[in-house]
DRENGU-602030 format. One record per atom (N, C-alpha, C, O): residue in one letter; x, y, z. Coordinates in steps of 0.02 Angstrom, whole numbers, plus 50000, padded with zeros to 5 digits. Last residue first. Example, Ala and Ser with C-alpha at 12.3 -4.5 7.8 and 13.67 -1.06 7.14 Angstrom:
BEGIN
S506424988850354;S506844994750357;S506455000250394;S506705005750402;A506604971650390;A506154977550390;A506604983550390;A507124983450423;
END
This chain:
BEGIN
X506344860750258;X505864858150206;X505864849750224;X505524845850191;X506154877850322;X506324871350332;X505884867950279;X505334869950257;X506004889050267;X506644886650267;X506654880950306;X507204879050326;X504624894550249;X505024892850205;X505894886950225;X506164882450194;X504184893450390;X504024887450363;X504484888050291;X504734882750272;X504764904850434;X505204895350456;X504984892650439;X505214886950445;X504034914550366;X504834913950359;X505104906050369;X505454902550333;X502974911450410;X502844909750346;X503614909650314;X503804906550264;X503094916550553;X502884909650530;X503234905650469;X503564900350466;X503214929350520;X503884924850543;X503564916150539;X503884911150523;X502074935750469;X502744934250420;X503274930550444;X503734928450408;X501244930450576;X501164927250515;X501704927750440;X501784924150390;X501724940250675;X501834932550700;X501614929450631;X501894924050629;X501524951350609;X502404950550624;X502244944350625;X502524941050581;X500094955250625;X500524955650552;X501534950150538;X501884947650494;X499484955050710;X499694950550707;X500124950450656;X500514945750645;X499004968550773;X498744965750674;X499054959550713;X498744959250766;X498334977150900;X498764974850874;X498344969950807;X497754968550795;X497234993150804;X497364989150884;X497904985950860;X498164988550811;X495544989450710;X496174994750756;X496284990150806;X495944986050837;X495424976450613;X495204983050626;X496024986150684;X496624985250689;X495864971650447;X496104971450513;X495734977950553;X495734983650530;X495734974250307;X495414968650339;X495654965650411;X495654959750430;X495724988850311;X495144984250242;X495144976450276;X494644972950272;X495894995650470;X496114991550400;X495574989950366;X495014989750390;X495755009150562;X495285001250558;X495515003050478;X495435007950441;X497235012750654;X496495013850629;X496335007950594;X496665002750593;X498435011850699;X498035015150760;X497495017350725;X497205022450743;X499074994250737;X498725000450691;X498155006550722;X497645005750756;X500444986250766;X499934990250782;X499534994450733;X499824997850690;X501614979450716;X501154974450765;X500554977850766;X500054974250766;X502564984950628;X501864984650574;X501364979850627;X500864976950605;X503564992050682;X503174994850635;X502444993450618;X501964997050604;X504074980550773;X503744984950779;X503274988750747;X502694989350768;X504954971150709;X504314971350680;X503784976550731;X503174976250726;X506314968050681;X506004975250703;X505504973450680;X505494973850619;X507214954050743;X506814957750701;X506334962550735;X506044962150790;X508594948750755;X508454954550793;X508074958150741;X508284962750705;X509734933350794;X509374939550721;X508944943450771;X508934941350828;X510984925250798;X510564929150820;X510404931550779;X510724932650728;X512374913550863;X511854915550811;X511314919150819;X510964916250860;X513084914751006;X512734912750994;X512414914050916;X511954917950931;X514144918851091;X514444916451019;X513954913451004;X514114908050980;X513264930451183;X513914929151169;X514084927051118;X514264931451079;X511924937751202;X511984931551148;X512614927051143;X512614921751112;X511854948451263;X511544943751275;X511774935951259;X511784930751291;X512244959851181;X512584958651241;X512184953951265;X512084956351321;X511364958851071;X512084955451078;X512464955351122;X512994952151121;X510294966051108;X510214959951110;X510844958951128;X510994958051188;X510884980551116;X510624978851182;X510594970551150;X511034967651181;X510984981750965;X511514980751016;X511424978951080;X511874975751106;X509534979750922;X510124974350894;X510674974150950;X510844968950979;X509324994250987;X508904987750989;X509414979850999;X509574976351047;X510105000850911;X510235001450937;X510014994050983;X510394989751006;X509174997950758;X509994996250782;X510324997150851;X510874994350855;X508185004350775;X508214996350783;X508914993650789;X509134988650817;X508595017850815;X508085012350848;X508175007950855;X508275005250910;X509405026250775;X509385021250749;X509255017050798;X509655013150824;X508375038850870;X508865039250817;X509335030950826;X509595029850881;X507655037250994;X507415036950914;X507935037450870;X507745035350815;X508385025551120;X507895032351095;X507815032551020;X507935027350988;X508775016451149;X509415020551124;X509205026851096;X509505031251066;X508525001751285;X508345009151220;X508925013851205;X509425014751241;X508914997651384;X508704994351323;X508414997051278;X508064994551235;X510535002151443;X509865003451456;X509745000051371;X510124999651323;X511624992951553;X511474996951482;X510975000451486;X510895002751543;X511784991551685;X512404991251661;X512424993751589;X512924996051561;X511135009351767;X511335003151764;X511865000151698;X512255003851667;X511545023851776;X511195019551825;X511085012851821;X510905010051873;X511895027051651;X512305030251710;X512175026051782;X512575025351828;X512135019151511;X511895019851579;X512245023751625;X512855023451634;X512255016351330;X512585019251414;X512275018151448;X511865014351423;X511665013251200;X511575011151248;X511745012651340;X511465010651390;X512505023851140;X511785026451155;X511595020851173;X510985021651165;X513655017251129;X513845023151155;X512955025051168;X512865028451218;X513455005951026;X513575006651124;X513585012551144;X513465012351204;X513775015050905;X512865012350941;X512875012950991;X512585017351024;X515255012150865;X514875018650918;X514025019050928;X513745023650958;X515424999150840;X515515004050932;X515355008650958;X515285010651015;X514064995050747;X514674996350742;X514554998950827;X514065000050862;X513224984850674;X513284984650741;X513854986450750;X514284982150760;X512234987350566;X512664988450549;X512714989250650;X512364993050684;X511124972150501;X511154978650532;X511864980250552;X512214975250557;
END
């Protein structure tokens, strides 16, 4: 994700030191920038799985509500990469 200086700029605060939204316009990027003020020289990733935790109707094989969808692709992520 593209964590350029001007994102910070829709993190601001007037009332505190960020705020952890950046509202709808680049969401998840903004997202990303609230993490990295966290992380200092740490390694980090910053997955948007927002999209796909909820469904607000009944699936072919999930009904309505949260899917789990995210916790079985990140699973299936660390089980690839460790061997």
């Amino acid at each position: 994700m593209p964590l350029w200086d001007e994102y910070r700029d829709l993190i601001k605060s007037d009332v505190a030191d960020i705020k952890n939204s950046g509202g709808r316009p680049a969401g998840a990027v903004t997202a990303a920038m609230f993490l990295k003020e966290f992380t200092e020289s740490y390694p980090w990733i910053h997955l948007d799985i927002a999209g796909t935790a909820y469904s607000d109707a009944d699936l072919v094989a999930l009904p309505k509500g949260p899917t789990g969808v995210p916790t079985g692709t990140f699973i299936e992520f660390v089980r690839g990469r460790v061997s």
